[in-house]
C-alpha positions in Angstrom: -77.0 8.2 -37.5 -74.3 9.7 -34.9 -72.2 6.5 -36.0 -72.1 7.7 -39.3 -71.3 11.2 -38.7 -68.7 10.2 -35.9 -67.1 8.0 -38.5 -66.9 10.8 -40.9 -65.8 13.2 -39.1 -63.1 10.6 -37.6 -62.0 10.0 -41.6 -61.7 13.6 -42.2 -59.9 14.9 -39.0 -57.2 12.2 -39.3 -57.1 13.2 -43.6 -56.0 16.7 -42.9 -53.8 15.6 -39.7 -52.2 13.5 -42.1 -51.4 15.8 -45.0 -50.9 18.5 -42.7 -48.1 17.1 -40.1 -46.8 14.4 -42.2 -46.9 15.9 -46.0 -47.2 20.0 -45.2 -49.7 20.2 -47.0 -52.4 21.7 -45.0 -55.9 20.8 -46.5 -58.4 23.1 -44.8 -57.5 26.5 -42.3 -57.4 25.6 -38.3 -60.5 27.4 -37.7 -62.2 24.4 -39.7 -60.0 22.0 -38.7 -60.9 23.1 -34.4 -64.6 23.7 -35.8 -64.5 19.7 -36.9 -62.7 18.4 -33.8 -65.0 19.9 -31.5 -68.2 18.5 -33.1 -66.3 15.2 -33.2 -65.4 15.5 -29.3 -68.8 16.7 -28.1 -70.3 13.7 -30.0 -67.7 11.0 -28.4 -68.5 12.7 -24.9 -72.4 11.9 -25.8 -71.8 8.5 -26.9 -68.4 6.9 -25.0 -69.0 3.8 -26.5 -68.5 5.1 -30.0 -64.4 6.0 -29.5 -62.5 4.7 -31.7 -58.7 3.9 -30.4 -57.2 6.2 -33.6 -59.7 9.2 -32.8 -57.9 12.4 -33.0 -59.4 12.8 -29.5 -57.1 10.4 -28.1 -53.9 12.4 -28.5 -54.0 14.2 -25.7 -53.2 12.2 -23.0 -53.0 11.6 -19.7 -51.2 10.4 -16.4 -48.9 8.0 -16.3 -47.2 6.4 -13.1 -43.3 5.7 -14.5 -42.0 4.6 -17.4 -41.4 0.3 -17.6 -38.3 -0.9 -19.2 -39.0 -3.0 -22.1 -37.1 -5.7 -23.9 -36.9 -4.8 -27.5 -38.0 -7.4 -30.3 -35.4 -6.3 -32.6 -31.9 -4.7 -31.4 -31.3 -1.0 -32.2 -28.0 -0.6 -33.1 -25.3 2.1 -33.2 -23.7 3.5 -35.9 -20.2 4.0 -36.6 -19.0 7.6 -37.4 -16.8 9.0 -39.7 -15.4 12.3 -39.7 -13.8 13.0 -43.0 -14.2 12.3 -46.5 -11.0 9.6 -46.6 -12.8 8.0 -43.8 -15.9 8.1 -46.0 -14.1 6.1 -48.8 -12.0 3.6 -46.7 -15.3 2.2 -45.6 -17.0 2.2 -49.0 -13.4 0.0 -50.3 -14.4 -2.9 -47.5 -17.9 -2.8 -49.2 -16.8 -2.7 -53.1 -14.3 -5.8 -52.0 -17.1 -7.9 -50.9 -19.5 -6.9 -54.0 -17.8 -5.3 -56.8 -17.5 -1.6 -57.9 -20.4 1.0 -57.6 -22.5 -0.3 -55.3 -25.6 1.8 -54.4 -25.8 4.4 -51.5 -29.0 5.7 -49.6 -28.1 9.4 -48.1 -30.2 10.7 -45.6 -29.7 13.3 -43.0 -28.5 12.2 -39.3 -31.3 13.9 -36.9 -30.2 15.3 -34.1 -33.6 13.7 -32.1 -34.5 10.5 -30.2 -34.1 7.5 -31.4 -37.8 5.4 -31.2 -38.9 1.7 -32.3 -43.3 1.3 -33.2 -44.8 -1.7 -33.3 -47.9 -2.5 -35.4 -50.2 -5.3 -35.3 -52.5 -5.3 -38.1 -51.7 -1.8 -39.1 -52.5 -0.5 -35.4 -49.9 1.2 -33.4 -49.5 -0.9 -30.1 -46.3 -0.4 -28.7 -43.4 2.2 -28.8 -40.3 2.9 -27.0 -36.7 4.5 -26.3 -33.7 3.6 -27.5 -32.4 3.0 -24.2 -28.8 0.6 -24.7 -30.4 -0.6 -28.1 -31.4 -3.7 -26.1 -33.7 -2.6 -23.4 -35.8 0.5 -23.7 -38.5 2.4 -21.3 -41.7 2.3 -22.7 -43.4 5.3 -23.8 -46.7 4.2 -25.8 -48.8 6.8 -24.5 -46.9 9.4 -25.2 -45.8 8.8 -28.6 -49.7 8.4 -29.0 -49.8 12.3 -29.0 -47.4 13.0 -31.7 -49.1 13.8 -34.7 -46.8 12.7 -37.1 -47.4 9.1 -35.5 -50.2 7.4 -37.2 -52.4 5.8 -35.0 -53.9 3.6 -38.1 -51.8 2.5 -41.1 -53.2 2.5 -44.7 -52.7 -1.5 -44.8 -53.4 -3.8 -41.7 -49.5 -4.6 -41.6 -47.7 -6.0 -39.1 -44.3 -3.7 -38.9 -42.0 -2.5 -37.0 -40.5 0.7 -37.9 -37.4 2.8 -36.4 -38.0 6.7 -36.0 -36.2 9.5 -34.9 -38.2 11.9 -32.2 -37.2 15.8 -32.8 -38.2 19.1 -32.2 -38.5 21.9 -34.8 -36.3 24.8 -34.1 -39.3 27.3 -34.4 -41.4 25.2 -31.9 -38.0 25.2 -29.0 -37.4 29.4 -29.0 -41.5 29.5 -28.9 -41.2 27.2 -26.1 -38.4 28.5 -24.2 -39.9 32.4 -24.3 -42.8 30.8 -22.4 -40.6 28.9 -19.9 -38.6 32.3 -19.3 -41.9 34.4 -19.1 -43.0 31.7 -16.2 -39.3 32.0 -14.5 -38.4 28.6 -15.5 -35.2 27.5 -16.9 -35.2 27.2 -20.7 -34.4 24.0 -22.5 -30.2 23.8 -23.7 -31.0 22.9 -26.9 -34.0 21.3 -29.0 -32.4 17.3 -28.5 -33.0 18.3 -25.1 -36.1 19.6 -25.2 -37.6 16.9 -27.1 -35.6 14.7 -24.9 -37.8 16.5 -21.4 -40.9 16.7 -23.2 -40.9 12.9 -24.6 -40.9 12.1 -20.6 -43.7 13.5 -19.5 -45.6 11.7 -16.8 -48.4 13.9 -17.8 -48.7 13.0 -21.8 -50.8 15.8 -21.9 -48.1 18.2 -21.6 -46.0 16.0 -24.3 -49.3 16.6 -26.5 -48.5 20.3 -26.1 -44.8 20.4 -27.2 -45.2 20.4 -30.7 -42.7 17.1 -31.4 -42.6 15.1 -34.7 -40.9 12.1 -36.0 -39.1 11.1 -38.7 -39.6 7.2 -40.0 -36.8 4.9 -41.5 -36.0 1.3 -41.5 -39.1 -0.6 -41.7 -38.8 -4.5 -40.0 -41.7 -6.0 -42.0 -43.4 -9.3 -40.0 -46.8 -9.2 -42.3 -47.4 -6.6 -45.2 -48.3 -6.6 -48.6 -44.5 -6.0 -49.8 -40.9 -7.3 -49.1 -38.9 -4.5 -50.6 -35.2 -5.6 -51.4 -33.3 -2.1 -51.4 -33.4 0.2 -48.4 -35.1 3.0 -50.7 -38.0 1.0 -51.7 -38.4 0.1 -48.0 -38.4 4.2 -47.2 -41.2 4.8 -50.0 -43.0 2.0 -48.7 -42.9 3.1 -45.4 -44.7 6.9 -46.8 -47.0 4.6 -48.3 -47.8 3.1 -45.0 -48.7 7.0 -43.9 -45.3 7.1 -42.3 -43.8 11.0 -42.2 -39.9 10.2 -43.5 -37.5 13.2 -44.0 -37.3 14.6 -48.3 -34.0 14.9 -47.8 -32.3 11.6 -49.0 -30.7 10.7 -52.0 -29.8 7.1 -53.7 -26.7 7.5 -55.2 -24.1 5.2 -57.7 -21.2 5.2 -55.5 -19.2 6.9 -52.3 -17.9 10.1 -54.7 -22.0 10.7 -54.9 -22.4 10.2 -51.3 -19.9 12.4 -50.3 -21.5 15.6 -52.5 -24.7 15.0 -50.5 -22.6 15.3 -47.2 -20.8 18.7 -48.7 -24.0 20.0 -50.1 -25.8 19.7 -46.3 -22.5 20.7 -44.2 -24.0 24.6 -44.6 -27.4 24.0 -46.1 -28.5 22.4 -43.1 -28.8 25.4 -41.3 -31.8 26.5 -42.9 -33.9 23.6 -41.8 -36.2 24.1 -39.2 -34.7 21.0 -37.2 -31.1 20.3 -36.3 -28.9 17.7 -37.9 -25.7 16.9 -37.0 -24.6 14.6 -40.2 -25.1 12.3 -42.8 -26.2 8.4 -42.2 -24.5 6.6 -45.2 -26.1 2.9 -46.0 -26.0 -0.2 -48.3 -29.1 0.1 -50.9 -29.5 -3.7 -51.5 -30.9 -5.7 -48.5 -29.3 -8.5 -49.5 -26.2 -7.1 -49.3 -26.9 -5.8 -45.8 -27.2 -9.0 -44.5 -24.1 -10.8 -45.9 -21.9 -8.1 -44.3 -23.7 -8.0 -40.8 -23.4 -6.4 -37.7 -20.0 -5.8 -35.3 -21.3 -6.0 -31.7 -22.9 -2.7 -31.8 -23.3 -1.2 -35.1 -24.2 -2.6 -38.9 -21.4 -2.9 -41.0 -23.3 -1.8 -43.7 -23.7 2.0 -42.8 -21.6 4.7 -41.0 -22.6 8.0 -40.1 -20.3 11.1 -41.4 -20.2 13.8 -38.7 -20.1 17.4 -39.9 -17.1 19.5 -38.2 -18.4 21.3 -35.0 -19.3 24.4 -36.2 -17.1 27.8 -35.2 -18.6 31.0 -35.4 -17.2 34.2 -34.5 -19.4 37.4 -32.4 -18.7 39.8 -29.7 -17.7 39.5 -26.1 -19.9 42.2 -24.4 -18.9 40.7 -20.7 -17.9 38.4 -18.6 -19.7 37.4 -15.5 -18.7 35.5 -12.3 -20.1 32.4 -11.5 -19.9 31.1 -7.5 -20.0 27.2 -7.0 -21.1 24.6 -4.3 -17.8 24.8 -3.2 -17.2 28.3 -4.1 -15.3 28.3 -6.8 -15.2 31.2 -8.9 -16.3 30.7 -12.5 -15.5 33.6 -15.5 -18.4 32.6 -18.0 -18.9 35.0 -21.3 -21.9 36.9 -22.2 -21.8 37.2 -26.2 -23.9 39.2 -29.0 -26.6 36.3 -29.5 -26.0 34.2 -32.2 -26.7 30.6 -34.1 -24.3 27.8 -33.7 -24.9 24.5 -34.9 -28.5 24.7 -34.7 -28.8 27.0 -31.6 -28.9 30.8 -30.1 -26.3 31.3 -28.1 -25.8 33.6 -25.9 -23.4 32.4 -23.3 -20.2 29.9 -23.7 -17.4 28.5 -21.2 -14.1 30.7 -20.0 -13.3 27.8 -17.8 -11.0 29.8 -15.2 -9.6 33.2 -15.2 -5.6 30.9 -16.6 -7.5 30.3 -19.5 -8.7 34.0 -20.2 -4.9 35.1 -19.5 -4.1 32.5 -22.2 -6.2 33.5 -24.9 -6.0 37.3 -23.5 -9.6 37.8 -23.9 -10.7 41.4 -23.6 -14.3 42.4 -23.1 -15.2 44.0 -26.3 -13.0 41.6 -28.5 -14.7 39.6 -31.6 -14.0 36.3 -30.3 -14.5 32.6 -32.2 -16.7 30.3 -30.3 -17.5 26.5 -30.8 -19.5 23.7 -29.2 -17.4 21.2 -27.3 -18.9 17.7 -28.5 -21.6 19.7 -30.3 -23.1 20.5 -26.5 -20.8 23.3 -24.5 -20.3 26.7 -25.9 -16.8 27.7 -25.0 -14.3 30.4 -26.6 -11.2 28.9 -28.2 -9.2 32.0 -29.6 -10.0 35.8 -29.9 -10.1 36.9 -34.1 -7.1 39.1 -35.1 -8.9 42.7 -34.8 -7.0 46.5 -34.4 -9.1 47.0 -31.7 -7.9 44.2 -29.4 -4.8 45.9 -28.6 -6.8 49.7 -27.3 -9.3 47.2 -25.1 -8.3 47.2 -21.5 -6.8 44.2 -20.4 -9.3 42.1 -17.9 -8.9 42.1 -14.0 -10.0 39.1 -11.9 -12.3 40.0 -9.4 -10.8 40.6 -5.8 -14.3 40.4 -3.9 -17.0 37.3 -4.2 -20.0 39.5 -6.4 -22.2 37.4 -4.2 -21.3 38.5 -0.6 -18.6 40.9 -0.7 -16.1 38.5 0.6 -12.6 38.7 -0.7 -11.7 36.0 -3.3 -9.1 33.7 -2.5 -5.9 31.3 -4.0 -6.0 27.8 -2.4 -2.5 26.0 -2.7 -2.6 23.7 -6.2 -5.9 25.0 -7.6 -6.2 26.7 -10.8 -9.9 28.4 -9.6 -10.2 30.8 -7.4 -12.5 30.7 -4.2 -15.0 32.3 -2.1 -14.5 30.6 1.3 -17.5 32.5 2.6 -19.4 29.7 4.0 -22.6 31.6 4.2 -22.5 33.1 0.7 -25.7 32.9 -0.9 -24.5 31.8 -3.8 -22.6 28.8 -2.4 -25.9 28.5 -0.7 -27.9 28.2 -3.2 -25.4 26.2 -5.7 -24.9 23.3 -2.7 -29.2 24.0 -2.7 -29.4 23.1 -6.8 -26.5 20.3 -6.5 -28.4 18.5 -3.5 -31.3 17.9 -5.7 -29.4 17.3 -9.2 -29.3 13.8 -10.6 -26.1 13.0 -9.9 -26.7 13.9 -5.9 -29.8 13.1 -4.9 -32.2 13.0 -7.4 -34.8 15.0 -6.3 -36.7 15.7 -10.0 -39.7 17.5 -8.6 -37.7 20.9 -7.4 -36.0 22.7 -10.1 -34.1 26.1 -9.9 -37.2 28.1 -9.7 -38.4 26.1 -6.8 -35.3 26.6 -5.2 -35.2 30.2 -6.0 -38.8 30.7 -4.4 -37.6 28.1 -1.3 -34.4 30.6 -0.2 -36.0 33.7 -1.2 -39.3 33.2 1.2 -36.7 32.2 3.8 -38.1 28.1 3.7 -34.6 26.8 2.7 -31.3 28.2 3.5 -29.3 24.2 3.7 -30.2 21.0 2.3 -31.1 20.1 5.6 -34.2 22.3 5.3 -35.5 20.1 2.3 -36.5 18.0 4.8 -38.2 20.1 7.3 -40.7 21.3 4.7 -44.4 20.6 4.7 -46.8 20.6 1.7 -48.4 23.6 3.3 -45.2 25.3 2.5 -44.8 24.8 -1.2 -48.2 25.8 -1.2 -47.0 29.1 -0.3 -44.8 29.8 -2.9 -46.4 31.8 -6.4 -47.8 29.4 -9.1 -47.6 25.9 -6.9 -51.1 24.3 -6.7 -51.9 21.0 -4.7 -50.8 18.3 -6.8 -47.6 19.7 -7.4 -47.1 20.9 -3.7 -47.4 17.5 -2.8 -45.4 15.9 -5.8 -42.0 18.1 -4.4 -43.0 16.7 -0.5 -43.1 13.0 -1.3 -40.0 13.1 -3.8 -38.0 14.9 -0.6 -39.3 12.2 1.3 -37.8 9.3 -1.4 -35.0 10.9 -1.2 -34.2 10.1 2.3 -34.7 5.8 0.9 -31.0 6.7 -1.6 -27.6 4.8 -1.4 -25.2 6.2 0.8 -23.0 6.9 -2.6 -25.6 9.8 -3.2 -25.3 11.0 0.3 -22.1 11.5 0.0 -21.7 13.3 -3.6 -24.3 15.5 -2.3 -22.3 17.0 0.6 -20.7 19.2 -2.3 -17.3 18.1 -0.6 -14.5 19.7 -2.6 -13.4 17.1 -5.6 -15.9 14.3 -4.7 -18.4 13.6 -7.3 -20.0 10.5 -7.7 -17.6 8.3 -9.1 -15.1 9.4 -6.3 -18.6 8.8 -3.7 -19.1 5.4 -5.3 -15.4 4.7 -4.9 -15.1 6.2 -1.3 -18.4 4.2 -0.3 -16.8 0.6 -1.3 -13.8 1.1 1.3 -15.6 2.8 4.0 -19.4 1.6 3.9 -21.0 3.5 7.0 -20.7 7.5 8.3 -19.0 5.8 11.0 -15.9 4.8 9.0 -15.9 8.2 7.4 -15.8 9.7 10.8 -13.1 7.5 11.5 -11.0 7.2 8.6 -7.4 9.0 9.0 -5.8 10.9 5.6 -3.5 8.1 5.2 -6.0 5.2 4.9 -8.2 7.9 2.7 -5.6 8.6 0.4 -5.1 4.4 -0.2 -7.7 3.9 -2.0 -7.4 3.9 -5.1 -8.5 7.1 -7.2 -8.7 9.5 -4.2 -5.1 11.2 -3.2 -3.7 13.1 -1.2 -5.4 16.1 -1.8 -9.4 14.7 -2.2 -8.1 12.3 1.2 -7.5 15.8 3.0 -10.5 17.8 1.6 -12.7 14.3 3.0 -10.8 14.1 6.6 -11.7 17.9 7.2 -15.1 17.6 6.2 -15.6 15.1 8.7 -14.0 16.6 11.2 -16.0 19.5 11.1 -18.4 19.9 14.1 -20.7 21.6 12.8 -20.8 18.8 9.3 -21.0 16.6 12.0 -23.8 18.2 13.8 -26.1 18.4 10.2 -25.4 14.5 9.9 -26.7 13.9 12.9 -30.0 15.9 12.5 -30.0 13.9 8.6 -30.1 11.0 10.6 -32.9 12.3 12.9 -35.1 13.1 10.2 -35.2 9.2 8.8 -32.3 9.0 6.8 -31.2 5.8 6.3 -27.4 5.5 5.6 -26.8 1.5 5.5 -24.6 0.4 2.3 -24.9 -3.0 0.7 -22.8 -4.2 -1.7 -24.0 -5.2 -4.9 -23.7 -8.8 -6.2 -20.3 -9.0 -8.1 -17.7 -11.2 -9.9 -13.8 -11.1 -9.5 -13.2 -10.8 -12.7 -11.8 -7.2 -12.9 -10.6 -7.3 -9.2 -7.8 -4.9 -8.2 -8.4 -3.3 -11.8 -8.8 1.0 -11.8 -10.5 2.0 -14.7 -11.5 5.8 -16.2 -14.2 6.8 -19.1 -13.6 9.5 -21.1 -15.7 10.4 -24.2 -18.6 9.7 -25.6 -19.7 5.5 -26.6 -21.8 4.5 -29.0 -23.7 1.4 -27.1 -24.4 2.3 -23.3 -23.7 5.6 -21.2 -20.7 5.8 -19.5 -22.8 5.1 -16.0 -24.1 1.5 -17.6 -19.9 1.1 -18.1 -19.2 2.0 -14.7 -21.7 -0.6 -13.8 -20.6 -3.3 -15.5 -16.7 -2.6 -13.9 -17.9 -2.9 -10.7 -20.5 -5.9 -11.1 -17.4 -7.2 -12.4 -15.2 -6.2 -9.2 -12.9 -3.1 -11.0 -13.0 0.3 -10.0 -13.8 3.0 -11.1 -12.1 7.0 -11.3 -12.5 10.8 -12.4 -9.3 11.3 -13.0 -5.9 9.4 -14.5 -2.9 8.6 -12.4 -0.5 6.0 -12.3 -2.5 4.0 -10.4 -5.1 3.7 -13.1 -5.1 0.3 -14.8 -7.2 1.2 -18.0 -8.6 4.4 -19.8 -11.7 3.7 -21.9 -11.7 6.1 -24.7 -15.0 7.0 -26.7 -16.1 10.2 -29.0 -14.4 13.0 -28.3 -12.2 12.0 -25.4 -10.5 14.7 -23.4 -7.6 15.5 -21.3 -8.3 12.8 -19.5 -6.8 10.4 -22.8 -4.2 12.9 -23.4 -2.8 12.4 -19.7 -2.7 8.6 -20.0 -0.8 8.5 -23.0 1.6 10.7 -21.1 1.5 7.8 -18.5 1.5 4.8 -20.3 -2.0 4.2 -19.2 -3.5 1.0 -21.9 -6.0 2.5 -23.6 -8.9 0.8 -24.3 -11.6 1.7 -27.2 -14.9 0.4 -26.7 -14.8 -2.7 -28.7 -11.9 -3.8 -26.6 -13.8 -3.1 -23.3 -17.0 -4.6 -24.6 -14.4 -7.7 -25.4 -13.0 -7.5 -22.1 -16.4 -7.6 -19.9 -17.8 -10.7 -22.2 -20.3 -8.4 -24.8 -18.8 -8.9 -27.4 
């Protein structure tokens, strides 16, 4: 019967899926395997009514209109770092005070992926989404529903809820960035972020094509045929379950055995084929999990131990110029490729031609590099070599390599400046800003688009965005219908956003869109821009003297002026209305620097203001707090200088009532 055979061939595809993606342990060759799946698939598009919801046909996707936010059943928290081995043990002492000496450790690697929650209902995979804040997610069933290493059908009819981290393998992200380079398209930063872009997807399909796995922890069990007490019998049982979990993890006696595990991986990890960035430390014994609890945003009962960013050194074969929105000129090093903490790199950060005078860089020189907050490449020192001293010393460019133009010193500015406003690349920076997601959030037109755009002649100005019909991107090599009119109707949105992103898009010198946001609050309309002198500018709070006089010439400018104008024209609507807000933090300036664990520093900003504070880019003495996470900046260092308060984020989560 063609039951039969659909059932059996069902059975066997998802056997060797399983023991291939989730054990590596491939059963039969591909050419089977693709000999099987097409029998099965011809058959299911014979008999419709036959397909089964966990088919291996039913991985590959489709579209999707926008992801939903979604409540989550059960909170995902943060986790506390640590970031040396002293650290490491002052945390296992508040646990051995509670419970006695030795207590056990579970030791598993810290993937550097997406964070994911699955639901099951009777062993079926229903639901699945983001981390999001740990509170509220986006929901992303159908695309999780194409990752292999996701079972669509566990081995008991549990009910579960299981925690996972999303990641791509290292091999999979160069294969995928070759192609995105072969088809002029900009390659990915990093695998997080790749797995981040492909995870997504509107089109699953195209998540069914990037290669992403999972690994599984923490099981929340609701109905199942075991309650494990300890964390590790709760890992097994989640393999048994037809989970994929990472072999790397360890239960060990105490923090001493914990702490070999962390110095064992701080070099082996390099030879995995996925990136990790440290070790997550937890209590064994359930029990003992939940007598110690949770702190507002992360159990008390684990920590994560970081490993050191990674320094590496290599060889400075260039530097090249890089021209802004607003024309500053960037000095960016081109290096001899090479892998740093679990990418190729290729290119890292000179900041500004003060900094290469500072570290007297000299094109040929072995230099160290490292990544700032495990993202940014950037060179901190040049290695002690004989050579350095015979290696001509390097000259700032005097002309723009853009136009021609020569470069410029503006008053108080560290960067130098083309002030060629018809430079292509200003041009074509102001082009890539426009769209960004900061500015106006344009996510159909990438840098290839724009590329194409000012190349045929289509786009010179943001202005000519909007002038653009579908007939045009049709013109352009590779763009087909769909996509043509996917780029016209996102322009067209983009003409609905808040005057805030209007006005970070202008690329006006030293607004971004916390200044914008700020700016926007005082002055709600074009009309009280236009009108606004430098001193009622530089009032308000977080702008200056300088940003106040960079605002009042752009909008004094006729020929800005004119461009408004012909935005307006073309449908743009620039009303402002103030969002619903408390008192509560009124006549309060705050700043966020670093990295926090349990929102992103735009879900902070929100909170200030629905709460009636401000917010600012930079520290000055009219700053009331600094909120200080990870790997906070300059930005910390000046307020201490100030005698800013500094808050960490417990004491602002206190502060706004979430904690």
């Amino acid at each position: 019967m063609v039951q039969d055979r659909i059932n059996y061939l069902r059975e066997e595809l998802n056997k060797y899926s399983y023991n291939y993606y989730v054990l590596d342990n491939p059963l039969i060759s591909d050419f089977e395997y693709d000999k099987l799946y097409k029998e099965l698939e011809e058959l299911e598009k014979q008999n419709p009514e036959l397909v089964a919801f966990d088919s291996p046909t039913q991985r590959v996707g489709g579209i999707s209109s926008g992801f939903e936010e979604v409540r989550h059943k059960y909170r995902l928290y943060s986790l506390d770092n640590t970031y040396n081995y002293e650290e490491l043990r002052k945390w296992y002492e508040k646990i051995t005070n509670e419970f006695g000496n030795n207590v056990e450790l579970v030791c598993e690697l810290k993937i550097d992926g997406l964070a994911i929650a699955l639901a099951y209902k009777n062993g079926k995979f229903v639901h699945g989404a983001t981390r999001g804040n740990g509170i509220i997610g986006e929901e992303i069933t159908q695309n999780l529903r194409t990752i292999k290493s996701i079972p669509l059908k566990l081995f008991e009819d549990a009910d579960v809820e299981v925690r996972g981290e999303i990641y791509m393998p290292k091999t999979s992200f160069e294969k995928l960035n070759e192609e995105n380079i072969e088809r002029g398209e900009k390659p990915f930063a990093n695998p997080r972020n790749a797995a981040a872009g492909s995870l997504r997807q509107l089109d699953s399909s195209i998540t069914a094509k990037r290669d992403l796995s999972m690994f599984t922890y923490t099981p929340i069990i609701e109905k199942a045929s075991k309650q494990p007490k300890t964390h590790w019998d709760g890992i097994q049982y989640v393999k048994e379950l037809g989970f994929k979990i990472n072999p790397n993890i360890r239960l060990v006696k105490n923090i001493e055995g914990a702490i070999d595990f962390c110095k064992e991986w701080e070099t082996k990890r390099f030879s995995l084929d996925y990136a990790t960035d440290g070790v997550v430390i937890k209590v064994n014994n359930l029990a003992y999990q939940n007598e110690l609890g949770y702190t507002s945003r992360a159990p008390k009962w684990a920590t994560a131990f970081k490993f050191p960013p990674e320094e590496i050194s290599t060889t400075l074969k260039d530097i090249e110029i890089g021209i802004g929105k607003t024309g500053a000129v960037t000095p960016v090093a081109v290096l001899e490729p090479v892998n740093l903490a679990g990418s190729v790199v290729s290119r890292a950060s000179l900041h500004n031609f003060d900094e290469i005078r500072r570290l007297d860089v000299r094109i040929g020189d072995r230099v160290l590099i490292k990544k700032a907050a495990e993202i940014i490449p950037k060179v901190i020192k040049v290695c002690d070599s004989e050579e350095h001293d015979s290696l001509p010393l390097y000259q700032p460019p005097s002309t723009c390599p853009s136009c021609g133009e020569q470069i410029k010193e503006i008053d108080g500015e560290v960067n130098l400046y083309c002030l060629n406003t018809k430079c292509p690349a200003i041009l074509r920076a102001k082009l890539e800003y426009w769209v960004s997601k900061e500015a106006m959030d344009i996510d159909s037109i990438g840098p290839s688009v724009i590329e194409k755009l000012y190349n045929s002649g289509l786009v010179k100005a943001p202005i000519d965005f909007y002038k653009l019909t579908v007939d045009d991107f049709l013109k352009l090599d590779l763009v087909k219908e769909k996509s043509a009119n996917n780029m016209y109707n996102a322009i067209q949105e983009s003409k609905k956003k808040p005057l805030s992103k209007f006005i970070t898009a202008l690329s006006i010198r030293n607004v971004g869109k916390e200044t914008a946001e700020l700016l926007v609050n005082e002055l709600p309309s074009l009309e009280d821009f236009k009108g606004a002198s430098i001193e009622k500018l530089a009032e308000i709070d977080g702008i200056g003297d300088k940003i106040a006089r960079n605002i009042y010439e752009f909008f004094h400018n006729k020929h800005n002026l004119q461009t408004i104008e012909e935005f307006k024209s073309l449908g743009f609507d620039f009303s402002f209305t103030p969002a619903t807000k408390t008192d509560e933090l009124a006549g309060k300036t705050f700043v966020l620097t670093g990295t926090l664990q349990s929102m992103t520093r735009d879900e902070a900003s929100d909170i200030i203001k629905s709460k009636g504070g401000k917010t600012s880019s930079s520290v000055s003495k009219k700053t009331s707090f600094v909120i200080a996470g990870e790997s906070a900046g300059s930005k910390l260092d000046k307020a201490l200088n100030l005698g800013v308060i500094i808050l960490n984020e417990d004491e602002f989560l206190s502060m706004v009532g979430l904690k």
